[in-house]
C-alpha positions as a LaTeX table, in Angstrom:
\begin{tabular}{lrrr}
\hline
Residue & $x$ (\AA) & $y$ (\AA) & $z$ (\AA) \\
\hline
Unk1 & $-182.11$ & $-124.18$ & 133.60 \\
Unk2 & $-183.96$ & $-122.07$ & 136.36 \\
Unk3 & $-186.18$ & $-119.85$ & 134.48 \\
Unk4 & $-185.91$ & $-117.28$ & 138.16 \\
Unk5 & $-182.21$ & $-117.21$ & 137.77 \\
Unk6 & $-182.23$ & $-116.16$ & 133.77 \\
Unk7 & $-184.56$ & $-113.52$ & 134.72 \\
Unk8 & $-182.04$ & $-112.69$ & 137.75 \\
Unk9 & $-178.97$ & $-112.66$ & 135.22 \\
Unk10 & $-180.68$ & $-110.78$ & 132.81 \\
Unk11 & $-181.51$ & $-108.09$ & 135.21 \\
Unk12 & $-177.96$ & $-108.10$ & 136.83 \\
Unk13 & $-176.55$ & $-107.92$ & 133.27 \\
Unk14 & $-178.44$ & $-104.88$ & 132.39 \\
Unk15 & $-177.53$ & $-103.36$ & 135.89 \\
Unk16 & $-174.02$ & $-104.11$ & 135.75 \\
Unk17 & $-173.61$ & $-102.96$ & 132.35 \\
Unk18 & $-175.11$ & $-99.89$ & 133.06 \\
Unk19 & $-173.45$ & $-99.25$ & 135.69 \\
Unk20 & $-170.01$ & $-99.75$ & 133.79 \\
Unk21 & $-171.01$ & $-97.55$ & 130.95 \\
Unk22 & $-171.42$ & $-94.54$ & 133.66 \\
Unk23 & $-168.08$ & $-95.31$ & 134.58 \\
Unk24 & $-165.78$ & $-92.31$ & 133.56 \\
Unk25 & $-162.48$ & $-93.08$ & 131.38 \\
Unk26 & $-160.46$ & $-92.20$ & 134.17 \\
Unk27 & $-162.15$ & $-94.59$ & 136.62 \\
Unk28 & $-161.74$ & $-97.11$ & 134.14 \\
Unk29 & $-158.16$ & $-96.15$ & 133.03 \\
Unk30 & $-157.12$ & $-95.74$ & 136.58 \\
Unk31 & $-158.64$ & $-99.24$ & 137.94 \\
Unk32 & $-157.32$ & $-101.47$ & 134.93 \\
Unk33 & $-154.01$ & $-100.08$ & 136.33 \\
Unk34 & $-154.39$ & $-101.40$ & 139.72 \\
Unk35 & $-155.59$ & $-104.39$ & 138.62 \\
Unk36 & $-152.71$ & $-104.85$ & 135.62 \\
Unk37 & $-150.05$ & $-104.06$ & 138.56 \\
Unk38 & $-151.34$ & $-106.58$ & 140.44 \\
Unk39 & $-151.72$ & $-109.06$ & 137.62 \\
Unk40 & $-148.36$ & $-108.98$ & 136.21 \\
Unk41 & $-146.79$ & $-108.84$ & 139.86 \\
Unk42 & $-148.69$ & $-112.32$ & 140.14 \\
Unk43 & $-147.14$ & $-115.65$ & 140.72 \\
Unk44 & $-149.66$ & $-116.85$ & 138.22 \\
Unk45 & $-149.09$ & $-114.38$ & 135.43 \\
Unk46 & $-144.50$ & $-114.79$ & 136.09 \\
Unk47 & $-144.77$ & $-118.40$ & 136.06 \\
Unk48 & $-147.26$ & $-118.64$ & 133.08 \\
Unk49 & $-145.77$ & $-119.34$ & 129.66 \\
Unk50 & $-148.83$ & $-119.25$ & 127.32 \\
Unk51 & $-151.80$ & $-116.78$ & 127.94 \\
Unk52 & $-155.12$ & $-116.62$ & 126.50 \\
Unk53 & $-156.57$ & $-113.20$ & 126.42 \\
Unk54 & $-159.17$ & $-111.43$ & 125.00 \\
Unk55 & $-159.09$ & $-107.99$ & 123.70 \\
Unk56 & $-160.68$ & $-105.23$ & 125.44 \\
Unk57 & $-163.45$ & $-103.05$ & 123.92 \\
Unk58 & $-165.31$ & $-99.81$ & 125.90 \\
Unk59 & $-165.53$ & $-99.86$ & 129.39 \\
Unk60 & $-164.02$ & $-102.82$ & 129.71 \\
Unk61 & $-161.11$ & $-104.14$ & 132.47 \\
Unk62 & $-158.18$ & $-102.86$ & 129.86 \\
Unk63 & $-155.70$ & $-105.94$ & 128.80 \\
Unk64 & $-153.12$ & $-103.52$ & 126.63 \\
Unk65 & $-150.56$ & $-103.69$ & 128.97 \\
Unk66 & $-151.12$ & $-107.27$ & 130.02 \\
Unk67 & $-150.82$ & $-107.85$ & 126.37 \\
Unk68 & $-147.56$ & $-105.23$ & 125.76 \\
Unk69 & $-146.01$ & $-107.38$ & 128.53 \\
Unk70 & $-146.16$ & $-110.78$ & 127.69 \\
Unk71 & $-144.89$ & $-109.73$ & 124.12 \\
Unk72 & $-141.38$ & $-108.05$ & 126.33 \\
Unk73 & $-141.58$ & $-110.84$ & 128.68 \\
Unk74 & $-141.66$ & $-113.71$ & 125.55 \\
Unk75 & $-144.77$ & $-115.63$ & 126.34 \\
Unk76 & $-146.73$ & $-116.98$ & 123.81 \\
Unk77 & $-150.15$ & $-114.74$ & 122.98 \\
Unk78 & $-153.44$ & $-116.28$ & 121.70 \\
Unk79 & $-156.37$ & $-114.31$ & 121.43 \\
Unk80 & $-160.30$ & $-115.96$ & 120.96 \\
Unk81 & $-161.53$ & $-116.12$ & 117.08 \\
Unk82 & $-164.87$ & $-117.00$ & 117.18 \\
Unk83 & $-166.23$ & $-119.67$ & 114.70 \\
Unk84 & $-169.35$ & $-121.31$ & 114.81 \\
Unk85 & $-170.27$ & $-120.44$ & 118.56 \\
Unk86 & $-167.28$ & $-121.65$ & 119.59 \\
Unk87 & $-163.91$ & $-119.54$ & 120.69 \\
Unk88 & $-160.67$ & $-120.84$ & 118.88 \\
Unk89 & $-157.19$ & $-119.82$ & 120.39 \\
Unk90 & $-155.50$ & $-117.79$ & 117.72 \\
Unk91 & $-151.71$ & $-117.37$ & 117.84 \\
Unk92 & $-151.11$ & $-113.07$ & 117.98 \\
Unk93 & $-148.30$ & $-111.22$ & 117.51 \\
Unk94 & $-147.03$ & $-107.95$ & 116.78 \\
Unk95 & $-147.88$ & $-108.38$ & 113.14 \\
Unk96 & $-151.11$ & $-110.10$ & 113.33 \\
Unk97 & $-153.79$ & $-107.89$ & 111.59 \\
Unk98 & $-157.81$ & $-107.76$ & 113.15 \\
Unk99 & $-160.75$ & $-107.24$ & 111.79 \\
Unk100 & $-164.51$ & $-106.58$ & 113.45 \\
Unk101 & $-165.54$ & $-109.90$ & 114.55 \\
Unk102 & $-169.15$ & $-111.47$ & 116.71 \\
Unk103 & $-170.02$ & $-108.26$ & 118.56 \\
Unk104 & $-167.47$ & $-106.46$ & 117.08 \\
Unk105 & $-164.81$ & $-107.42$ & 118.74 \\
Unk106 & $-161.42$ & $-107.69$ & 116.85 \\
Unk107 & $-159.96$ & $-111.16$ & 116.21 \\
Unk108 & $-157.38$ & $-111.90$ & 113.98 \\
Unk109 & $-157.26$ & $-111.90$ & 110.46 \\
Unk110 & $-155.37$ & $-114.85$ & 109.78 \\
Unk111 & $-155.83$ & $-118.04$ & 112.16 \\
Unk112 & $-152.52$ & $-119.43$ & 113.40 \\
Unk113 & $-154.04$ & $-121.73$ & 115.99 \\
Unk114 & $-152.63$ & $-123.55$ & 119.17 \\
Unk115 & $-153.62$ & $-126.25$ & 121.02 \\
Unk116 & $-155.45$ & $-125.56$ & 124.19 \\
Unk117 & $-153.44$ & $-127.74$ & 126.43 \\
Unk118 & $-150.88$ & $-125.65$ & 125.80 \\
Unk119 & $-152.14$ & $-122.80$ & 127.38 \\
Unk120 & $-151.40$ & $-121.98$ & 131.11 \\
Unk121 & $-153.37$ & $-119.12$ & 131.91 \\
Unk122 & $-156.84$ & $-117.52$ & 130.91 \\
Unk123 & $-157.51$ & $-113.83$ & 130.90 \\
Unk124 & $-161.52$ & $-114.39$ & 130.91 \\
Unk125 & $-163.62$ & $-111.22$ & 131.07 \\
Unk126 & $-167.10$ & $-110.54$ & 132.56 \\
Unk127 & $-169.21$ & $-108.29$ & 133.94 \\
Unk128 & $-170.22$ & $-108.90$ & 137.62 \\
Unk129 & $-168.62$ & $-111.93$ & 139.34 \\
Unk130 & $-169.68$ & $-113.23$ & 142.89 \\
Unk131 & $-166.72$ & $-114.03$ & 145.44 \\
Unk132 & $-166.58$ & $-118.01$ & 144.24 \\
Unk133 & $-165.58$ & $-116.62$ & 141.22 \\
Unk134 & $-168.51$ & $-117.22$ & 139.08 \\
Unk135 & $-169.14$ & $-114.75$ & 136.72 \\
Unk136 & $-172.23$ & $-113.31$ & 134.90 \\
Unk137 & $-170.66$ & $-112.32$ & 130.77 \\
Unk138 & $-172.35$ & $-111.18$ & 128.24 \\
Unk139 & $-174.75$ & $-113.67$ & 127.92 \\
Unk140 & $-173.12$ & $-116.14$ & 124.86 \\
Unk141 & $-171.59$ & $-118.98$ & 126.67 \\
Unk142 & $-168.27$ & $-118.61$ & 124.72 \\
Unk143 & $-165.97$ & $-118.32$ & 127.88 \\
Unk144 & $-168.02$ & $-121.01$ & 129.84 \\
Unk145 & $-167.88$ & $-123.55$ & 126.81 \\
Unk146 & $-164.19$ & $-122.77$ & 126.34 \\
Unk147 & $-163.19$ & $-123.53$ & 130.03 \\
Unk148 & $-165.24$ & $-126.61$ & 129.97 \\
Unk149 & $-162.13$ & $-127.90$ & 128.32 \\
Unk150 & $-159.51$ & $-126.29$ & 130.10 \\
Unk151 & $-157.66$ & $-127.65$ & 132.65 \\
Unk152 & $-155.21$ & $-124.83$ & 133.69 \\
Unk153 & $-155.73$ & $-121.01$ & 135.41 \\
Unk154 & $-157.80$ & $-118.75$ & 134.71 \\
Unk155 & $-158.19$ & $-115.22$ & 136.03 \\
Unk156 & $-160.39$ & $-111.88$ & 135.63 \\
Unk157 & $-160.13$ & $-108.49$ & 136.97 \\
Unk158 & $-163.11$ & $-107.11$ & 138.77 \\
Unk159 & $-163.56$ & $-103.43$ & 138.92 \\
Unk160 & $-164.76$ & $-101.96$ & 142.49 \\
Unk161 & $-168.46$ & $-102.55$ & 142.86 \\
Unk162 & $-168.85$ & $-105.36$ & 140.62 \\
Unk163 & $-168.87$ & $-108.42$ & 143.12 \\
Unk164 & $-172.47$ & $-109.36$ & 143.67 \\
Unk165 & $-173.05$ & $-112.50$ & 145.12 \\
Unk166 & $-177.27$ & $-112.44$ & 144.91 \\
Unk167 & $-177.06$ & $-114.80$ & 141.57 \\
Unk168 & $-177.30$ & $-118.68$ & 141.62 \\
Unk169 & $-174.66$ & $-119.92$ & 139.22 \\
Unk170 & $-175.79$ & $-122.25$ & 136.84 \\
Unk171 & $-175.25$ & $-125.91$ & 136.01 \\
Unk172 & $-172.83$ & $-124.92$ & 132.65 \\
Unk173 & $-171.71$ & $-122.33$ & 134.88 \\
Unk174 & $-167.71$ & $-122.11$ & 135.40 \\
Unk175 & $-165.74$ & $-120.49$ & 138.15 \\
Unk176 & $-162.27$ & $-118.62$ & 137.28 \\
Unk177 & $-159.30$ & $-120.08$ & 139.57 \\
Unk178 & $-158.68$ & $-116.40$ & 140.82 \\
Unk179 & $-160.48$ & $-113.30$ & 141.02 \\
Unk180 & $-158.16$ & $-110.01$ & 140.82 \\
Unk181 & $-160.20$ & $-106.80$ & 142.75 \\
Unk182 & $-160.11$ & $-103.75$ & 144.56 \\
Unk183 & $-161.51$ & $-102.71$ & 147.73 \\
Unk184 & $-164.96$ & $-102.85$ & 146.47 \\
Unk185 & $-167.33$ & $-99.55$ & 146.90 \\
\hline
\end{tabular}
C-alpha cells in the first residue's frame, strides 16, 4: 500500500465530503434526478433482473426512485447488511423493516439472503470517482471486497464536480463497469 496515496485519499475524502455537505438539498434533489432519469432509461438498468443497491443517507446520490422502480418494474431488490466487515445481499421488499446499522445506515431487520451470482447489477456509491471509474468511498473496503466477487455490472452516479482523476487507485482497488454523470462544473 503506498503510504503517499493514503495520505492523497484521505485528503480527497475530506475534500470531497466537504464539498458534498455544502451542497444544498435542491442541488442534491435536483442532480439525483438527472442521474435516476438517466439510470432507469439505461440499457443496463431495463435489461437487469436483480439489483443490488444501497440505501441513501444525507447528501448522498438519492436511490428512492431507483428503488420505487424496480419494486413497479418486478426486479428482485437486495440491499447490503453488514456482518463482520463484510456486506451480505439481503432480499428487500415493501415489508422489510430497518434498523440503524455500521455507520448508521439502515439494513434490514430480518436477513433473507441471495446468492451473489444472482445479481446482475450493482448500485455502488462513493464519493469522488476518476474517469476509469475508480472510486474513492468512505474509507471501509466493503464495496471493493464485495465486487472482488462479482462478476456482473456495476454502476454509480457521480454528482457534477466529483470526477477527480489526481488519485492512484490502489492494488484492492475496483473499477465500476459504468460511471453515470453530468456535465461536470
Amino acid at each position: 500500500m503506498n503510504k503517499n496515496n493514503d495520505m492523497t485519499k484521505s485528503t480527497l475524502r475530506n475534500y470531497y465530503t466537504n464539498k458534498r455537505n455544502n451542497l444544498s438539498n435542491e442541488q442534491v434533489a435536483e442532480y439525483s434526478s438527472q442521474l435516476t432519469r438517466q439510470i432507469l432509461n439505461s440499457e443496463i438498468y431495463l435489461k437487469s433482473h436483480t439489483l443490488f443497491i444501497y440505501l441513501s443517507i444525507g447528501k448522498e446520490f438519492n436511490t428512492e426512485e431507483i428503488i420505487l422502480n424496480a419494486f413497479k418494474t418486478g426486479k428482485q431488490i437486495a440491499v447490503p447488511f453488514v456482518k463482520d466487515k463484510q456486506m451480505i445481499p439481503a432480499i428487500m421488499n415493501q415489508e422489510t423493516q430497518f434498523s440503524s446499522g455500521h455507520f448508521n445506515i439502515k439494513q434490514p431487520v430480518e436477513i433473507i439472503g441471495i446468492d451473489i451470482n444472482q445479481i446482475d447489477l450493482v448500485v455502488v456509491p462513493g464519493l469522488v470517482f476518476n474517469r476509469s471509474g475508480y472510486r474513492i468511498g468512505y474509507g471501509g473496503g466493503y464495496y471493493d471486497r464485495f465486487l472482488s466477487g462479482y462478476n456482473g455490472v456495476s454502476i454509480s452516479a457521480v454528482f457534477p464536480g466529483f470526477i477527480d482523476d489526481t488519485f492512484i487507485p490502489d492494488n484492492y482497488d475496483l473499477p465500476v463497469t459504468q460511471l453515470f454523470t453530468l456535465p461536470q462544473q
